[in-house]
N, C-alpha and C positions, 0 to 999 in steps of 0.2 A: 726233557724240556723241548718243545716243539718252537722251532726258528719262526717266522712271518716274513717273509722278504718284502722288499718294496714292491708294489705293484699288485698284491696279492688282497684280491675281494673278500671282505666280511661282510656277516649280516653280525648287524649289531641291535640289542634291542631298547628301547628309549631311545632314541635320536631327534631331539627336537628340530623345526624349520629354520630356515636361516631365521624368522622373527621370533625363533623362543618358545614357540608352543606348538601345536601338533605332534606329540610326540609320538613315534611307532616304530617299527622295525625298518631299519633303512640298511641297503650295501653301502658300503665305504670302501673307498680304495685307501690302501695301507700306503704312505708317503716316507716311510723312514723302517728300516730295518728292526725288530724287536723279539723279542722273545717272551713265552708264554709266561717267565719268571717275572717280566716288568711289570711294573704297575702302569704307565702311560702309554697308550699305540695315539697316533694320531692320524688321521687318515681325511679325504675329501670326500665328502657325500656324493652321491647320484639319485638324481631324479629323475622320474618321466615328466616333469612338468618343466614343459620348456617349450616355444617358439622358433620356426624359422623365421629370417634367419640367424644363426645361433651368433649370441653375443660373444666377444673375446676371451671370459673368464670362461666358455663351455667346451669341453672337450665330449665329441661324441662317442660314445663306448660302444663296441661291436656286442650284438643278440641273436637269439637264434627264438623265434616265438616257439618254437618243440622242443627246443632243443635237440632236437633229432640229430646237428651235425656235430652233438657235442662240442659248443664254441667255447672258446676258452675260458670265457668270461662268467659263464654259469648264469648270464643274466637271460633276460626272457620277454623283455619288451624295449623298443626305442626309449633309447633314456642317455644322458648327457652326465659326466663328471661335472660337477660346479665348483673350479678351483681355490673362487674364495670363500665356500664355506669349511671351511676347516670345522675339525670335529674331533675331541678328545674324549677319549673312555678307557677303561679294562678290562684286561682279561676277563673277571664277572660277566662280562659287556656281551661276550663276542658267543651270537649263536652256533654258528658258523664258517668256514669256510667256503665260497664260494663259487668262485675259480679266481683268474687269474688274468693282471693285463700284459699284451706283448710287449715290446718295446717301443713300436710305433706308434702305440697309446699310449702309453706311461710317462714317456718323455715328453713332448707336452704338457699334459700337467706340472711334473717338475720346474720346465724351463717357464711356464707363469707362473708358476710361483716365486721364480728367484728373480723374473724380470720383476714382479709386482713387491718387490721387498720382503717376503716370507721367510724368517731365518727357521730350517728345521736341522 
């Protein structure tokens, strides 16, 4: 049984937009603790599609365009956590492993979501 801690990036595949449709393979940051046995992970989407400057639900996520300095995050272009998109799927779901946010970035997200009344 493989854990998932919080904080911890998938790629997930079918992820539709916050409006419902475009569905494609999107990274999600994992919001709650879970294991490969559950059926529900929940996590916040990440886009590159986002504006300075960045609005209050955006958390920016650290990239590496080579990844050459091997960053934690396994992501690979400017792109933003978008805290009220929440996104639920499955184990099925999950391409993936990603990498992974520090603490500096993770809490943030957390702490708007509990400011913004998200019970997880």
């Amino acid at each position: 049984m493989q854990k998932y801690q919080p904080g911890t990036i998938l790629l997930v595949e079918n992820v539709p937009d916050p409006n419902g449709t475009n569905h494609k393979n999107r990274n999600i940051v994992l919001v709650i603790e879970a294991s490969s046995d559950e059926d529900e992970f929940i996590g916040v989407c990440i886009t590159g599609t986002f504006n300075y400057p960045l609005k209050e639900n955006m958390v920016k996520m650290p990239f590496s365009k080579t990844n050459a300095c091997k960053c934690h995050s396994g992501l690979v272009k400017d792109c933003v956590a978008m805290c009220d998109w929440l996104h639920y799927f499955s184990k099925k779901e999950i391409i993936e492993k990603t990498g992974f946010l520090r603490a500096d970035y993770f809490k943030p997200i957390i702490a708007w979501l509990a400011n913004n009344g998200f019970k997880l």
